[in-house]
N, C-alpha and C positions, 0 to 999 in steps of 0.2 A: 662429208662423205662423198665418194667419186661416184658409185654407182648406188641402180635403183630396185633391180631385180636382181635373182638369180639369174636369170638369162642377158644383164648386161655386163657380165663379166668373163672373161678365160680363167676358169680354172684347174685346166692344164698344171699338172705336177704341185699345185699349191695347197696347203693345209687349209680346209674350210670347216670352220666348228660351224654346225648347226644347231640351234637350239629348240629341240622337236618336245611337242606334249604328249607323251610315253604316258603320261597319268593311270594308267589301264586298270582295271582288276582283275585281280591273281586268286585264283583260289585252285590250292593243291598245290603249289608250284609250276602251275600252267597261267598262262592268260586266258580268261574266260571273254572279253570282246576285244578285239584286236583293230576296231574302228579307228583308232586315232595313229596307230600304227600306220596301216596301209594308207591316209589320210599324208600322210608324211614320205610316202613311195615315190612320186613321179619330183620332188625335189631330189630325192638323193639318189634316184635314178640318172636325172641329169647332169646331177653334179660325178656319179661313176663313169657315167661315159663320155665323159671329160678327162679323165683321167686325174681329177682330184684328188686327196687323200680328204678320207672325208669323216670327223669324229662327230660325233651325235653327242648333246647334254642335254637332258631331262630330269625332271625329279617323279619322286613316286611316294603318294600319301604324305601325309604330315611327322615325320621322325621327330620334330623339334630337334634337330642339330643333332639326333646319336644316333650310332649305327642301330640297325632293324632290320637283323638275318628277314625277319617277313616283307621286308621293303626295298629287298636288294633288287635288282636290276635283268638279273641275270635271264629269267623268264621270259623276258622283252627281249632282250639279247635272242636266244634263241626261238621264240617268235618270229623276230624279224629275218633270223637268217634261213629260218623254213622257207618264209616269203619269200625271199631274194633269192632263195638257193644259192647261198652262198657262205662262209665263214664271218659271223661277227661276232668276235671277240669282245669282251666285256672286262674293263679293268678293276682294278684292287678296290682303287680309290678314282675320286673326281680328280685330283690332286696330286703331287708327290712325286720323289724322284720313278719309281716305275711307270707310272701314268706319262712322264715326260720322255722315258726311255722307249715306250711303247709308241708311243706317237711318235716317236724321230727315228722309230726303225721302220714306219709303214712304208710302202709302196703307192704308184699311183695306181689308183681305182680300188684302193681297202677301204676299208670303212670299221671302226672302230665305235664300240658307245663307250662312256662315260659313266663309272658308276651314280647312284642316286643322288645330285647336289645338296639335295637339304640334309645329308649326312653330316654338315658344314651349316652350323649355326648361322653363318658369315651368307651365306646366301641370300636367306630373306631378309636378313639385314641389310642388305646391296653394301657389303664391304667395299673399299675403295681394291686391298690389297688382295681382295680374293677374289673380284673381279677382275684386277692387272693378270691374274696369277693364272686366269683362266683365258686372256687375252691372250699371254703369251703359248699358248700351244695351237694356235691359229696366225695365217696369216691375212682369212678375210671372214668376219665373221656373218652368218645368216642366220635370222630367225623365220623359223616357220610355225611356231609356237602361238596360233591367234588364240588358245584359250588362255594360255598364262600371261601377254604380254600386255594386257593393263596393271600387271603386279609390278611393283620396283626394285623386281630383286636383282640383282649382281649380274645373273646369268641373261637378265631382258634389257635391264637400262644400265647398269653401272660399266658392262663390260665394250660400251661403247666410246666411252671416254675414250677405251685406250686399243683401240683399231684404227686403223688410217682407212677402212675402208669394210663398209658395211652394208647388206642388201637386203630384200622380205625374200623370201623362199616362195616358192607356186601357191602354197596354202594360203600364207597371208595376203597374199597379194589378191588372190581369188578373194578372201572375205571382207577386206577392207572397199573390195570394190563393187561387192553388193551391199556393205552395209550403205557406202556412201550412196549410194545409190535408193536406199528403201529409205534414209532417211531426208532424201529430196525429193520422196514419190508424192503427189498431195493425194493418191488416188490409195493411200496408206491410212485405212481408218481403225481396224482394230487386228490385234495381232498375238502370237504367242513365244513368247521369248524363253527360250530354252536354251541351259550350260550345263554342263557338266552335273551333276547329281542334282542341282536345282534349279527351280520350276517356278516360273511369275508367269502371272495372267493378270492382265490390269484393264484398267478403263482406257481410253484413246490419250487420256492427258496424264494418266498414270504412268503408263507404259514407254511415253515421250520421254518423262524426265530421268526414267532407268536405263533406259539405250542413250537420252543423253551423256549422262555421268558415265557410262561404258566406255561410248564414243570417246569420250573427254580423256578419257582414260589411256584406250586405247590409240588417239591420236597425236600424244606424248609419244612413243615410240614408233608410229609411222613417222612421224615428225624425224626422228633420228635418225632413221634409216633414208630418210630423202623419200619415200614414197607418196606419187601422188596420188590421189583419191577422187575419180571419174565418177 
């Protein structure tokens, strides 16, 4: 991989998928917290005023592979484009000829999302052909996904195989470099580790071995993207 951040690239008129943690919850047909959202702002801020085309992939709740009118995307979509004040159009499918048509008729500085990936069994399975499949409508891929990118799925590791050229987004790059950081600190005695709907509170040598296996986890994919960890 040639570069390290999103800030060490031009992406000037080029197609950047980002792969953001949309994860939210919906209730009513609204988002009811929009943290991971705006979390995911000043990446695709930069990459607009770049003049990038810029499509967003995330997934939302657990479908196991089938569509979930309650798990569609659309909500987020229009959440974000309240934020932006601006149009983000939300497609059909993650996939497919309209998804391809849709992406190859943007312009520079749109931004487009993706509908729900795990609509797509092939996702958490890190398909080979449904990672290529998502390569090809990028032509430099960025994760800024630090809560999902200890997973192996297609849209975090598989879909790096098949980019020439791959970067962390502002998010990641911010957490990888305080995780690295707190777990070099010796003045780091007891602590409270919090993700997404779950909650560990351990003892000092507890809590060591659960940020390690994270770390471990999550250093598989900084590892890909070429990111160093300060």
């Amino acid at each position: 991989m040639n570069k390290l951040t999103v800030r060490d690239f031009d992406a000037t008129g080029r197609r950047v998928l980002v792969r953001v943690d949309f994860n939210v919850p919906i209730s009513d047909g609204k988002v009811v917290d929009d943290a991971r959202i705006r979390a995911a702002i000043p990446t695709i801020l930069l990459l607009v005023s770049q003049g990038a085309r810029v499509v967003l992939a995330s997934h939302l709740g657990r479908p196991d592979g089938k569509v979930s009118e309650s798990l569609r995307l659309r909500p987020v979509g229009q959440r974000l484009a309240e934020i932006l004040s601006r149009r983000v159009p939300v497609t059909g499918d993650a996939l497919g000829v309209g998804t391809e048509d849709a992406v190859a008729r943007m312009k520079a500085g749109e931004i487009i999302l993706l509908e729900n990936l795990r609509f797509h069994a092939e996702e958490e399975r890190n398909d080979p052909a449904f990672a290529k499949a998502l390569a090809s409508l990028a032509d430099v891929y960025v994760n800024d996904a630090f809560g999902s990118a200890h997973r192996a799925h297609a849209s975090t590791e598989g879909i790096v195989h098949h980019v020439t050229e791959a970067a962390a987004g502002l998010l990641m790059s911010a957490e990888v470099t305080y995780l690295g950081k707190a777990l070099g600190s010796p003045e780091v005695r007891e602590a409270f580790l919090k993700g997404g709907y779950e909650a560990i509170s351990s003892t000092p040598a507890g809590l060591a071995a659960v940020v390690k296996d994270s770390y471990d986890r999550w250093g598989k994919v900084v590892k890909q993207i070429g990111l160093k960890v300060e």
